[in-house]
PDB file of N, CA, C and O in Angstrom:
ATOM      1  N   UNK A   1       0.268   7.167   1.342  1.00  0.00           N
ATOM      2  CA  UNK A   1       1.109   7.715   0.292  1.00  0.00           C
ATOM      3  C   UNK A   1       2.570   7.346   0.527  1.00  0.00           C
ATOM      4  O   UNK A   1       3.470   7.123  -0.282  1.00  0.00           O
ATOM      5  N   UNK A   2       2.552   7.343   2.069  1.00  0.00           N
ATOM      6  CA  UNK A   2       4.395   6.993   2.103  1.00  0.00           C
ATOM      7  C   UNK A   2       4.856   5.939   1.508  1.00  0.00           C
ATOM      8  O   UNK A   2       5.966   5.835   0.986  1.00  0.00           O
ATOM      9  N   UNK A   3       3.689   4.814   1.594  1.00  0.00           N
ATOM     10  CA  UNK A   3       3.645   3.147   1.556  1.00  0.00           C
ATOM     11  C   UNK A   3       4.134   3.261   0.223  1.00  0.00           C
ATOM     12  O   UNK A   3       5.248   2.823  -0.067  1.00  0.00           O
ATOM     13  N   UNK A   4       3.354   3.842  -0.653  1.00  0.00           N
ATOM     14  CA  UNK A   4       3.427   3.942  -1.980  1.00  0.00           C
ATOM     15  C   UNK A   4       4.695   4.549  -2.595  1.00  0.00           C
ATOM     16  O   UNK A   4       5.185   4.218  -3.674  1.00  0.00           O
ATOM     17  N   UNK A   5       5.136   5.448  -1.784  1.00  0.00           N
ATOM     18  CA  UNK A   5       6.726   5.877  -2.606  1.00  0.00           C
ATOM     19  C   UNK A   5       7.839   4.912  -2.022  1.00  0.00           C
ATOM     20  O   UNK A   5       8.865   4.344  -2.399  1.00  0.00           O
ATOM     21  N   UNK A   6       7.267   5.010  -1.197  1.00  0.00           N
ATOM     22  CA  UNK A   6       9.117   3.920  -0.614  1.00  0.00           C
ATOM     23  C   UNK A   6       9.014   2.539  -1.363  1.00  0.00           C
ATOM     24  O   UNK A   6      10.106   2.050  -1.653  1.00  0.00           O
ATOM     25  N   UNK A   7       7.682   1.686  -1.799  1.00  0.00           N
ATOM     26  CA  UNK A   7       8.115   0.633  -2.332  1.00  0.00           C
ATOM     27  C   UNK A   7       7.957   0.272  -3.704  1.00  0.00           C
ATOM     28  O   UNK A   7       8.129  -0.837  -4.209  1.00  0.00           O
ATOM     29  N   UNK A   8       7.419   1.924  -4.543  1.00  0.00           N
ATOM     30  CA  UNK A   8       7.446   1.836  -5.471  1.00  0.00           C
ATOM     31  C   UNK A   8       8.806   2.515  -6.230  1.00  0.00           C
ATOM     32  O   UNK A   8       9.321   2.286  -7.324  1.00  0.00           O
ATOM     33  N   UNK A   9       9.150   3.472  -5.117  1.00  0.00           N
ATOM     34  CA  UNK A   9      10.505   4.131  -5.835  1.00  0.00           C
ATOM     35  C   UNK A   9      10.091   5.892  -6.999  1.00  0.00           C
ATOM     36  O   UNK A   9      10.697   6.620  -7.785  1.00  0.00           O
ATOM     37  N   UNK A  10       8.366   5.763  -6.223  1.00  0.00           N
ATOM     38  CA  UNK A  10       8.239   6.818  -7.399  1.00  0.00           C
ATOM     39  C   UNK A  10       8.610   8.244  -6.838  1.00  0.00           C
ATOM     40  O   UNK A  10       8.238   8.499  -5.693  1.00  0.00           O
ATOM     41  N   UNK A  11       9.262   9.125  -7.495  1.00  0.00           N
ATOM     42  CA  UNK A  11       8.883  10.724  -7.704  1.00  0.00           C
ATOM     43  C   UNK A  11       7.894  11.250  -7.012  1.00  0.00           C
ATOM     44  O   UNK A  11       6.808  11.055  -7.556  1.00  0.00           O
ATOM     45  N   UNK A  12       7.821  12.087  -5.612  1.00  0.00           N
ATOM     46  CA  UNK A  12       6.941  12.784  -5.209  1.00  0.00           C
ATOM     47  C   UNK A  12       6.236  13.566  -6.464  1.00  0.00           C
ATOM     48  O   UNK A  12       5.011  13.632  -6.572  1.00  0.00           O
ATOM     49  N   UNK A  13       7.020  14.067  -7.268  1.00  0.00           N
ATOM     50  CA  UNK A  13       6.066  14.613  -8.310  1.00  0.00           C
ATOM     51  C   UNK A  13       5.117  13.576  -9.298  1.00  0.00           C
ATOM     52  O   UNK A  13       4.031  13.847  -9.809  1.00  0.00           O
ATOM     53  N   UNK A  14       5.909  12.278  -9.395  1.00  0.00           N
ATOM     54  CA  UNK A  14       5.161  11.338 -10.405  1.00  0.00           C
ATOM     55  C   UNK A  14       3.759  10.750  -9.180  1.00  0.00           C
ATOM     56  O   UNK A  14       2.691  10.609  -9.776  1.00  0.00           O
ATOM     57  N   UNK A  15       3.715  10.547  -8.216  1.00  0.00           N
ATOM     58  CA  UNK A  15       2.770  10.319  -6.952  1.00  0.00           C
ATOM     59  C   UNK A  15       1.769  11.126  -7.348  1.00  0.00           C
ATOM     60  O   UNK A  15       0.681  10.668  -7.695  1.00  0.00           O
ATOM     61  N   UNK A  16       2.038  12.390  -7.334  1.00  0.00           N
ATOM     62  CA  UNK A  16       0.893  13.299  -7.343  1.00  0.00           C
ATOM     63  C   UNK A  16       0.160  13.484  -8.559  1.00  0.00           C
ATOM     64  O   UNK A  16      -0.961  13.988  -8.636  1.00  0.00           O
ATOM     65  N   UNK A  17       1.158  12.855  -9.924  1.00  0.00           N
ATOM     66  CA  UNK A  17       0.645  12.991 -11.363  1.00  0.00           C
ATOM     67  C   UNK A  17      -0.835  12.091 -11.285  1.00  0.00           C
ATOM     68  O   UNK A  17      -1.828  12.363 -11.959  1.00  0.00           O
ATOM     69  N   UNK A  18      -0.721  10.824 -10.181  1.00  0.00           N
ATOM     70  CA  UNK A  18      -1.263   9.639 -10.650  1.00  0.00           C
ATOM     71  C   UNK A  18      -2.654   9.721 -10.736  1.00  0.00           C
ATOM     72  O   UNK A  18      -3.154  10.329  -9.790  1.00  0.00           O
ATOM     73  N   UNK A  19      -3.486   9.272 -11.627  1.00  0.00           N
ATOM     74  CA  UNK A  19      -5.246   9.581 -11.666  1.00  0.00           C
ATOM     75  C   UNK A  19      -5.516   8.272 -11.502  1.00  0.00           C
ATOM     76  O   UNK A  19      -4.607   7.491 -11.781  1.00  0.00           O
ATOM     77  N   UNK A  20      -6.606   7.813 -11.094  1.00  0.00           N
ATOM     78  CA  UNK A  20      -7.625   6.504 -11.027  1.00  0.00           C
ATOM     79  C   UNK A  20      -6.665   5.440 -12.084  1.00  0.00           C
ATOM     80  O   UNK A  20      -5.948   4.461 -11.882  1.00  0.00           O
ATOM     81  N   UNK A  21      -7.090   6.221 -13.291  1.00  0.00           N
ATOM     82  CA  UNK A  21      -6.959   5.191 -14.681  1.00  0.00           C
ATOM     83  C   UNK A  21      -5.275   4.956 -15.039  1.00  0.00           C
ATOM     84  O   UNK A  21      -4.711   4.544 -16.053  1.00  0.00           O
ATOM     85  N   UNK A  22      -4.770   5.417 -13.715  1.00  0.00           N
ATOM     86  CA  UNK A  22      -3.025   4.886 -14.226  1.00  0.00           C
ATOM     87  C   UNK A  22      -2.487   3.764 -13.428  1.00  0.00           C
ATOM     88  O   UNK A  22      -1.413   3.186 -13.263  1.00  0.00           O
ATOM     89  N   UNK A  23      -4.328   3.681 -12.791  1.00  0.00           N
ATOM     90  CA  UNK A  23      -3.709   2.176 -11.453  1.00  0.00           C
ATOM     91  C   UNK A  23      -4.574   1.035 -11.928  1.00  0.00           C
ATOM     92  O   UNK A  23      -5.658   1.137 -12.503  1.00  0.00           O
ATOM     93  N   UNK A  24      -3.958  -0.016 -11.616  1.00  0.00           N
ATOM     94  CA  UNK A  24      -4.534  -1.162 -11.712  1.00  0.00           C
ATOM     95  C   UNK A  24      -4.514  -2.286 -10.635  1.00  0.00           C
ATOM     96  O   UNK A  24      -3.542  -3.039 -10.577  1.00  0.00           O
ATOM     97  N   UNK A  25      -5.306  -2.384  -9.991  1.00  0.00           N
ATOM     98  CA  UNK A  25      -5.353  -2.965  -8.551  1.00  0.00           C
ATOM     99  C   UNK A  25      -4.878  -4.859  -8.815  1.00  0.00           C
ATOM    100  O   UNK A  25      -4.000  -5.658  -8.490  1.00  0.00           O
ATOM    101  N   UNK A  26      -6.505  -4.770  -9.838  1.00  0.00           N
ATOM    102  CA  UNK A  26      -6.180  -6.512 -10.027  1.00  0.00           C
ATOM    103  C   UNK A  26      -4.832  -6.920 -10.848  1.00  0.00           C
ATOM    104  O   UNK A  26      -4.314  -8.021 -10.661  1.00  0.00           O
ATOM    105  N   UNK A  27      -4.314  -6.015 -11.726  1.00  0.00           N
ATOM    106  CA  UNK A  27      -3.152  -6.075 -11.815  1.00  0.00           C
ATOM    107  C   UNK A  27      -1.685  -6.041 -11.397  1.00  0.00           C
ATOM    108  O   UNK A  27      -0.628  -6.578 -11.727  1.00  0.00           O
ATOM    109  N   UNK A  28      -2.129  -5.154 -10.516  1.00  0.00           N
ATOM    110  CA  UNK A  28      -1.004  -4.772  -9.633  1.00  0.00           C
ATOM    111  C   UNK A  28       0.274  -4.427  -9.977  1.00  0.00           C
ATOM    112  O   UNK A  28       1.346  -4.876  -9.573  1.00  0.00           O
ATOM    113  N   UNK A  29      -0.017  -3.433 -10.907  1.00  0.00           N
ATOM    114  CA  UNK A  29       0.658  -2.202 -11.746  1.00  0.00           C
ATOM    115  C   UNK A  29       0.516  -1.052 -11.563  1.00  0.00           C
ATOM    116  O   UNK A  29      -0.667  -0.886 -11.263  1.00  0.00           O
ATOM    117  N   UNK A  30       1.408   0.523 -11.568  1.00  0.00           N
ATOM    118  CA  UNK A  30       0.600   1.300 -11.935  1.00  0.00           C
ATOM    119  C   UNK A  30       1.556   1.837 -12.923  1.00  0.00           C
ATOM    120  O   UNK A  30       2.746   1.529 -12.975  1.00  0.00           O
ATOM    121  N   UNK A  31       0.755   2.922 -13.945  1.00  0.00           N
ATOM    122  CA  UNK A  31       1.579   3.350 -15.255  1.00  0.00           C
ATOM    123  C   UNK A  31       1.468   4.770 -15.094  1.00  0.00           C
ATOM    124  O   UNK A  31       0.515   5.494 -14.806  1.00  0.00           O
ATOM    125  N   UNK A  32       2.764   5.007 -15.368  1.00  0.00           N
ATOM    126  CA  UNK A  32       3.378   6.295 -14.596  1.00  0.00           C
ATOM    127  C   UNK A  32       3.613   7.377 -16.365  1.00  0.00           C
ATOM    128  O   UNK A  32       4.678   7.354 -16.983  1.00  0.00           O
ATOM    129  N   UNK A  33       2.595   8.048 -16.751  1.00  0.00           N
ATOM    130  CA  UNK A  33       2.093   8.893 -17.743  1.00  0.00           C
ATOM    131  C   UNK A  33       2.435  10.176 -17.622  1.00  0.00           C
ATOM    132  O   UNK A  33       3.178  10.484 -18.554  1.00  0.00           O
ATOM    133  N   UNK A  34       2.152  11.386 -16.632  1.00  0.00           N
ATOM    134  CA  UNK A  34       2.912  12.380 -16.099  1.00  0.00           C
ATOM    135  C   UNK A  34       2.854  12.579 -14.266  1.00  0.00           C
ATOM    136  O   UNK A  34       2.579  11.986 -13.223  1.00  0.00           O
ATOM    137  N   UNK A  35       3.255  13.658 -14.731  1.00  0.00           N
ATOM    138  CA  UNK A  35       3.889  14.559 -13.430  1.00  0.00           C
ATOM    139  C   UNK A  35       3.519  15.443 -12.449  1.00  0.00           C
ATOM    140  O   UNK A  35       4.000  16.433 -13.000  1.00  0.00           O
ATOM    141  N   UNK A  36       3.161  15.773 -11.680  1.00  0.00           N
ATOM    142  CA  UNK A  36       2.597  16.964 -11.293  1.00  0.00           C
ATOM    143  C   UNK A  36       3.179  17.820 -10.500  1.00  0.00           C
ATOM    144  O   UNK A  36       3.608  17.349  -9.448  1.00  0.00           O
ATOM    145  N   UNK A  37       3.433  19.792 -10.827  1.00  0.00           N
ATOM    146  CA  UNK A  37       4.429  20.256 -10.089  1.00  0.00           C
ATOM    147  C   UNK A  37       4.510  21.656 -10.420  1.00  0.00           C
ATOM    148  O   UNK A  37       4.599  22.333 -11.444  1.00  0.00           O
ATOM    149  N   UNK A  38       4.430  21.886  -8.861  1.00  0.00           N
ATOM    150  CA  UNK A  38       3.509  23.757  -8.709  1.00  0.00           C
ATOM    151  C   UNK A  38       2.262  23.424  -9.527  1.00  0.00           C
ATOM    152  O   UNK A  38       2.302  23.796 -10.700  1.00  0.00           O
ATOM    153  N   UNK A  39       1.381  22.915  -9.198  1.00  0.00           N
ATOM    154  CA  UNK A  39      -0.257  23.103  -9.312  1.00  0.00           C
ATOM    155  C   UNK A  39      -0.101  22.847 -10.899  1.00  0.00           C
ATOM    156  O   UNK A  39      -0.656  23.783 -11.474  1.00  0.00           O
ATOM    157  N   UNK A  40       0.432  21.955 -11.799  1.00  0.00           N
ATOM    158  CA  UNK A  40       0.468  21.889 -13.050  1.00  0.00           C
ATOM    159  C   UNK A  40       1.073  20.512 -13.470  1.00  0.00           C
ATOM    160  O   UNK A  40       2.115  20.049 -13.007  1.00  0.00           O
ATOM    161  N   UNK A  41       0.152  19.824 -14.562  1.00  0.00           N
ATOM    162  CA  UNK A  41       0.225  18.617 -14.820  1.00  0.00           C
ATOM    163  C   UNK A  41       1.651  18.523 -16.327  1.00  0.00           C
ATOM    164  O   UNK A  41       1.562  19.223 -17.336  1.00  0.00           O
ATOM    165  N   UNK A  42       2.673  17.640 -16.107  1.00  0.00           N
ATOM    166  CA  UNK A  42       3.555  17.490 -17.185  1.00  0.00           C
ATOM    167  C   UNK A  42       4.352  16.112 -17.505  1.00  0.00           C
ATOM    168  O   UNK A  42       4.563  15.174 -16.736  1.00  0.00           O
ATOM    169  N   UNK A  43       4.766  16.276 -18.975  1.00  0.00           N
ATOM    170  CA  UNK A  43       5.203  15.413 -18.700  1.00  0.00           C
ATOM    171  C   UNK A  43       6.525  14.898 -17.585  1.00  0.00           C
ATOM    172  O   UNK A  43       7.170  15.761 -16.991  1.00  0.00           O
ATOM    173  N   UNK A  44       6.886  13.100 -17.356  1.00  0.00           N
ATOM    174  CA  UNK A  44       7.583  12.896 -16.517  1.00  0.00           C
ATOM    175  C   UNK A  44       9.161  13.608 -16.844  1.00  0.00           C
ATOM    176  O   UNK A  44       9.464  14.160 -17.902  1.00  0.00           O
ATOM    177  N   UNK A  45      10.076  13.427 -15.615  1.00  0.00           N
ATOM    178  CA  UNK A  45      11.002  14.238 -16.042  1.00  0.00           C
ATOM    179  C   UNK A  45      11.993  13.658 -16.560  1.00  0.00           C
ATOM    180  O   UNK A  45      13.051  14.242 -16.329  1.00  0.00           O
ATOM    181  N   UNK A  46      12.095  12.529 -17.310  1.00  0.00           N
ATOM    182  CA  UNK A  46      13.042  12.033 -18.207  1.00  0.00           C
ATOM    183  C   UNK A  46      12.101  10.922 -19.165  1.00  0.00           C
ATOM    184  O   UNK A  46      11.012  10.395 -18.935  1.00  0.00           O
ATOM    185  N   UNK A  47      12.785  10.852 -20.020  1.00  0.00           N
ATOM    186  CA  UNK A  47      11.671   9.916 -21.441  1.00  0.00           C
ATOM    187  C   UNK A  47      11.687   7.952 -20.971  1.00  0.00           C
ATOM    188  O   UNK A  47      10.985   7.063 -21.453  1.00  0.00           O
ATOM    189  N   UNK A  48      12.616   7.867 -20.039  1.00  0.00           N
ATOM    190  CA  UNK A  48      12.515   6.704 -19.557  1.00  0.00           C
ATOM    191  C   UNK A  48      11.392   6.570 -18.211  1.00  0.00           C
ATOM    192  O   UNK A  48      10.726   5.569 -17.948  1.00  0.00           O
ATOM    193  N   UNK A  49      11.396   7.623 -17.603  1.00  0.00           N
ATOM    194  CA  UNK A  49      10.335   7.811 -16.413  1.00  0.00           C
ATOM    195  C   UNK A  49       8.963   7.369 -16.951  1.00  0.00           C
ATOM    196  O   UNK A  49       8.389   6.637 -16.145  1.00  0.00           O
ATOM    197  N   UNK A  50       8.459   7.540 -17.775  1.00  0.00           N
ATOM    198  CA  UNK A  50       7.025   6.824 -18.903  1.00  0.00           C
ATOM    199  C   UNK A  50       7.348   5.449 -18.412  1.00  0.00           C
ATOM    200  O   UNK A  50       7.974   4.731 -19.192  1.00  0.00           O
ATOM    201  N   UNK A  51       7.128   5.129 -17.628  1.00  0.00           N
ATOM    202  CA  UNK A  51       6.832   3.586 -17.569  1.00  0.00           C
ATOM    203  C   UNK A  51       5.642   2.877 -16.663  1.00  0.00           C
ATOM    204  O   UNK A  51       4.655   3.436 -16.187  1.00  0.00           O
ATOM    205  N   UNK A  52       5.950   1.744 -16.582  1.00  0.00           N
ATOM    206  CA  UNK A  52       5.038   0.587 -15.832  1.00  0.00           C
ATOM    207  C   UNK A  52       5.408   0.269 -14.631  1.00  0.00           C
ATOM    208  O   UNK A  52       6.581  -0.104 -14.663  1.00  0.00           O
ATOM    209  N   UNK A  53       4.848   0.229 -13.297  1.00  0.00           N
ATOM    210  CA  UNK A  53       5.810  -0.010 -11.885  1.00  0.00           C
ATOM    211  C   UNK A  53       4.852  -1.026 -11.387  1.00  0.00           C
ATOM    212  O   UNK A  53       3.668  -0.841 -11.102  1.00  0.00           O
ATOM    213  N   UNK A  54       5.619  -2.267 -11.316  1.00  0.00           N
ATOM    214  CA  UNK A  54       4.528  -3.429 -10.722  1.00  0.00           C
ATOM    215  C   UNK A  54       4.617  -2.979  -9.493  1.00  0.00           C
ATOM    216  O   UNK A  54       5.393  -2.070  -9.196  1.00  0.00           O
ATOM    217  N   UNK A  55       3.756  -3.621  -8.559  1.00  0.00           N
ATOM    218  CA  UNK A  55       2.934  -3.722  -7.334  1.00  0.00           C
ATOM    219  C   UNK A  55       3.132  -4.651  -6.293  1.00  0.00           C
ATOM    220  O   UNK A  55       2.514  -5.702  -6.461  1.00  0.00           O
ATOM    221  N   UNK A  56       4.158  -4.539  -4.742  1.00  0.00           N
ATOM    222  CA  UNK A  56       4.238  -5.402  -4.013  1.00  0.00           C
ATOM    223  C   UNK A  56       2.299  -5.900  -3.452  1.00  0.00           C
ATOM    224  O   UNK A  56       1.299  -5.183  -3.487  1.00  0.00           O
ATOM    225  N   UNK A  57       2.441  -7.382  -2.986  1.00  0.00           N
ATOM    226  CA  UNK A  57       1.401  -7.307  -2.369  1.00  0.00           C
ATOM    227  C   UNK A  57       1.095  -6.468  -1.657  1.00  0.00           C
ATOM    228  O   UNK A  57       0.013  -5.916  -1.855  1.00  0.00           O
ATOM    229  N   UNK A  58       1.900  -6.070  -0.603  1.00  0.00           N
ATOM    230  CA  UNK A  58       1.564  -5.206   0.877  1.00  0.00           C
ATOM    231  C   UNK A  58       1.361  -4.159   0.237  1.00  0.00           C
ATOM    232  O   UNK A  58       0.346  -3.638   0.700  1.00  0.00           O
ATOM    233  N   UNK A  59       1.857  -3.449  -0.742  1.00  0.00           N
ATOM    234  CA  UNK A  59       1.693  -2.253  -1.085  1.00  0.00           C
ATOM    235  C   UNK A  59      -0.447  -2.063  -1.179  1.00  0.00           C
ATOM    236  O   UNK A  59      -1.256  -1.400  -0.530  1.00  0.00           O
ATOM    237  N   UNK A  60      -0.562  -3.031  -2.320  1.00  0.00           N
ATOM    238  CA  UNK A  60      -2.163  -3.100  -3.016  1.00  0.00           C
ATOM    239  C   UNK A  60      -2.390  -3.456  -1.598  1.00  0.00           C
ATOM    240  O   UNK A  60      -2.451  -2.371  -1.020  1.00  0.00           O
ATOM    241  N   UNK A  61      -2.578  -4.588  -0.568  1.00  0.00           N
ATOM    242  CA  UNK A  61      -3.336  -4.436   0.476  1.00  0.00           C
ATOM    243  C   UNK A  61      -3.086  -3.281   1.426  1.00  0.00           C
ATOM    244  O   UNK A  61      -3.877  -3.217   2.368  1.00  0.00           O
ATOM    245  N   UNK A  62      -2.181  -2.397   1.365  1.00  0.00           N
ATOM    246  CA  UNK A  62      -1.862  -1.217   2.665  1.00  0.00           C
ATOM    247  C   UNK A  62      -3.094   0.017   1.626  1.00  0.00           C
ATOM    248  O   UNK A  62      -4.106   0.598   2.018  1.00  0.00           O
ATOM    249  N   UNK A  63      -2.353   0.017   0.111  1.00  0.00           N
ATOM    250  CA  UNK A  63      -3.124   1.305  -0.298  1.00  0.00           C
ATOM    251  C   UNK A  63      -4.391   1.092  -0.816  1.00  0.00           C
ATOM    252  O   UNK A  63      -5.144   2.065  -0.837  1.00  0.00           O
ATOM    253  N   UNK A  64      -4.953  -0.405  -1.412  1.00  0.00           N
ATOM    254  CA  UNK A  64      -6.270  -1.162  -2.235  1.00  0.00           C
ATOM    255  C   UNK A  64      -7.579  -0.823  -1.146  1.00  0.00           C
ATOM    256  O   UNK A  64      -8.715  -1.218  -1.405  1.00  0.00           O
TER     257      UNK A  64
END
């Protein structure tokens, strides 16, 4: 999980939003939809946060 915030830049809360279907391995994207925070799913916390976060290699081989 650390791998994943430091080189994606995401939101401990947007991390925890993430389900299966917001990653894309062979793509090496993931799409950042909501949030999660105090045991409750929302949206992200600004209208630009809705986005697409490509994928270092090392990242997909540390977390894939």
């Amino acid at each position: 999980m650390r791998v994943l915030l430091f080189t994606t830049g995401l939101r401990p809360s947007e991390a925890a939003g993430l389900q299966w279907s917001d990653i894309d391995l062979a793509g090496r994207r993931l799409h950042i939809r909501r949030s999660r925070y105090m045991y409750a799913y929302g949206d992200p916390k600004t209208a630009s946060a809705r986005r697409t976060v490509d994928l270092f290699d090392a990242t997909v081989d540390c977390c894939g």
